[in-house]
TORBA-137041 format. One line per field, with one value per residue (C-alpha): y, x, z. Coordinates in steps of 0.05 Angstrom, whole numbers, plus 5000, padded with zeros to 4 digits. Last residue first. Layout:
! TORBA-137041
c2 <- c(Y/...)
c1 <- c(X/...)
c3 <- c(Z/...)
END
This chain:
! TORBA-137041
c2 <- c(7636/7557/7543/7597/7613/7538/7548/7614/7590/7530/7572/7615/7644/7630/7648/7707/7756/7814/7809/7743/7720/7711/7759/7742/7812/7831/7838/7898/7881/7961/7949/7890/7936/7984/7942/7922/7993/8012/8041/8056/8014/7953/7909/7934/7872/7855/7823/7787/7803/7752/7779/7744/7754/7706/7715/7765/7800/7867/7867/7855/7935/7946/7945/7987/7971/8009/8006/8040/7990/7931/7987/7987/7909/7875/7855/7795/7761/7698/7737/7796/7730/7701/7772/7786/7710/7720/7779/7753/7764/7809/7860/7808/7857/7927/7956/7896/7876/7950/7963/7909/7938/7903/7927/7971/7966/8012/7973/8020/8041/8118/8105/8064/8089/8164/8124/8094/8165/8194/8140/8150/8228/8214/8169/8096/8069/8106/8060/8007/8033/8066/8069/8021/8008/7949/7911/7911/7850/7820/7751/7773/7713/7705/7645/7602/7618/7582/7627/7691/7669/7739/7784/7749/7764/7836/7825/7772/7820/7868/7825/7803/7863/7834/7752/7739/7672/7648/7594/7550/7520/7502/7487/7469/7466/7508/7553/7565/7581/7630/7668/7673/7690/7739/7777/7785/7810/7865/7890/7904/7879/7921/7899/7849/7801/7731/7705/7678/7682/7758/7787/7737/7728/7668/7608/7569/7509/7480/7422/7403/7334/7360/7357/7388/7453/7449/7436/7501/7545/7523/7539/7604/7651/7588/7620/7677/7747/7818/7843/7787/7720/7682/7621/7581/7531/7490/7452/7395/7383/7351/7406/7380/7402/7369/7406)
c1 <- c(8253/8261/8313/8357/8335/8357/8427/8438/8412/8473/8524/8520/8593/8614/8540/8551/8591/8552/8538/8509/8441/8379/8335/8280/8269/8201/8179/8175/8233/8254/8235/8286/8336/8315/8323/8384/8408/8390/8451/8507/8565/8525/8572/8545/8497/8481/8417/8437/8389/8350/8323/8261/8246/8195/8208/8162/8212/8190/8221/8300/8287/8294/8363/8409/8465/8514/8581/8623/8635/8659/8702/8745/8761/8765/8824/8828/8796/8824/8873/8827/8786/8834/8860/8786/8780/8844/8815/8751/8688/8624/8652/8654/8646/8640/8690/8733/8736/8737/8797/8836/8841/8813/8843/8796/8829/8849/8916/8965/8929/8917/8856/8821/8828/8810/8751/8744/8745/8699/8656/8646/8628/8581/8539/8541/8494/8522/8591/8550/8523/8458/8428/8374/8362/8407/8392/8456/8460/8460/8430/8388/8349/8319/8283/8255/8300/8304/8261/8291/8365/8380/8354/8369/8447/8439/8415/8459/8520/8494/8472/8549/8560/8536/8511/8465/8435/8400/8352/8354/8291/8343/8415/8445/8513/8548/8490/8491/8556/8555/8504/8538/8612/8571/8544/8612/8649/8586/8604/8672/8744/8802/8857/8840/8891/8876/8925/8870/8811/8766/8791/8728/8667/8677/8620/8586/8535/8491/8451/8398/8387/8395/8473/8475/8446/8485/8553/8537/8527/8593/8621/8594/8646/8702/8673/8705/8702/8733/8663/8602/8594/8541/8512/8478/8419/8395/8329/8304/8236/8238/8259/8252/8326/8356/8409)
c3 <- c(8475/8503/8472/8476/8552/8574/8540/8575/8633/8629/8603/8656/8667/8582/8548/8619/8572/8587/8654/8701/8707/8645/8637/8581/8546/8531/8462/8404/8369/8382/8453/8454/8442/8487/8552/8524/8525/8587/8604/8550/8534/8505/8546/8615/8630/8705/8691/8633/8571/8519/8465/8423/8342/8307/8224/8190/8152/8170/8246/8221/8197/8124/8094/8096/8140/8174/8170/8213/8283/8228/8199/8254/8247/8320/8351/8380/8443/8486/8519/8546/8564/8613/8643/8661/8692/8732/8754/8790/8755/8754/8722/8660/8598/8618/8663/8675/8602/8582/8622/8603/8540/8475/8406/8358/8288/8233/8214/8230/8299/8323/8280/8321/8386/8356/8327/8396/8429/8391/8399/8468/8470/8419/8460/8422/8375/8324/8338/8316/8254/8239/8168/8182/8255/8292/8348/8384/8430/8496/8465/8410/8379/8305/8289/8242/8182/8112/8088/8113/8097/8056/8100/8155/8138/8152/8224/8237/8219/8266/8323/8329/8361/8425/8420/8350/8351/8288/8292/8228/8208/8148/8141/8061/8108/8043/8052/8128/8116/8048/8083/8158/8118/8068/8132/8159/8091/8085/8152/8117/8137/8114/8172/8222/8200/8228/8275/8319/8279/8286/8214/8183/8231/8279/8270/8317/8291/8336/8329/8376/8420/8487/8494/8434/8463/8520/8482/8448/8504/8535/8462/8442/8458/8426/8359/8357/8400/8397/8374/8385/8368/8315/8336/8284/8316/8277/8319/8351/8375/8450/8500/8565/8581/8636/8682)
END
């Protein structure tokens, strides 16, 4: 595919719950490929090998700060996929002038005050904190299940068993904190969200739909479910830059 995108932008790539880095790779090929940089990062306790265990929301949005900081990155264009909208969401605050862009990808928009697992219906996150806490070191560990069920339905088995491998356990407290400061829509930075058609990864229905409600734009559909940056890396690519 060619890309007649000409101005070239930072793009930082943050990944969603259970994911790293590697999430955003096809994407971020594509981006180079035409001319941009993009930087993808893995939120701490989320590493292969990493231990999960005492990881704050606060922790996450310090590793996007102190990042795009230590690269000295401006006119960056952050990309948020899935829970990873959360720790992008506190981190704009403190990046807002060196920020162009803000862009949801199948991901939690949050309110102040409202965690992840608020964003759920009650009856759901009951049972992930029981999940949770019925581990020794507080985490939420991937089933099969939910990788069939909600994040690449759309895909043959092998493919389910593949990424269920590739993800790691994700830090409970990551789905309790909240944040508190003011909604991502009064820092005056351009929002968009992008949605796959087929999306179930948000865990309740229409939730992209409302997400990019509360941004107050339309969402750019893009094909595939909730983990289509690795089935359609190629529209993916396209919809980030051209959002």
């Amino acid at each position: 595919m060619i890309y007649p995108f000409s101005v070239k932008s930072n793009f930082v790539m943050i990944p969603g719950g259970w994911h790293g880095g590697w999430a955003w790779a096809p994407v971020a090929r594509r981006l180079r490929g035409a001319g941009h940089r993009a930087v993808t990062l893995t939120m701490p306790g989320l590493a292969d090998g990493d231990d999960a265990a005492g990881w704050r929301l606060r922790d996450a949005v310090a590793h996007i700060v102190g990042e795009v900081e230590r690269r000295d990155l401006t006119g960056i264009t952050l990309v948020a996929h899935s829970w990873g909208g959360f720790p992008t969401t506190g981190a704009a605050q403190q990046l807002a002038g060196r920020l162009s862009k803000i862009v949801y990808y199948n991901a939690f928009v949050p309110e102040p005050g409202r965690s992840t697992l608020g964003e759920f219906p009650p009856e759901l996150a009951t049972e992930i904190r029981s999940a949770i806490a019925s581990t020794p070191d507080h985490v939420w560990i991937p089933s099969l299940d939910i990788v069939r069920q909600a994040l690449l339905p759309d895909e043959p088995e092998a493919a389910q068993r593949l990424l269920l491998e590739l993800m790691a356990p994700h830090p409970g407290e990551y789905g309790e904190d909240a944040l508190d400061e003011p909604a991502v829509t009064d820092l005056g930075v351009p929002l968009a969200y992008i949605l796959s058609e087929e999306d179930r990864g948000l865990l309740r229905p229409n939730a992209g739909a409302e997400y990019a409600a509360r941004l107050g734009v339309t969402p750019v559909m893009v094909p595939g479910s909730h983990e289509s940056l690795l089935t359609h890396p190629d529209e993916v690519a396209a919809a980030v830059m051209s959002v």
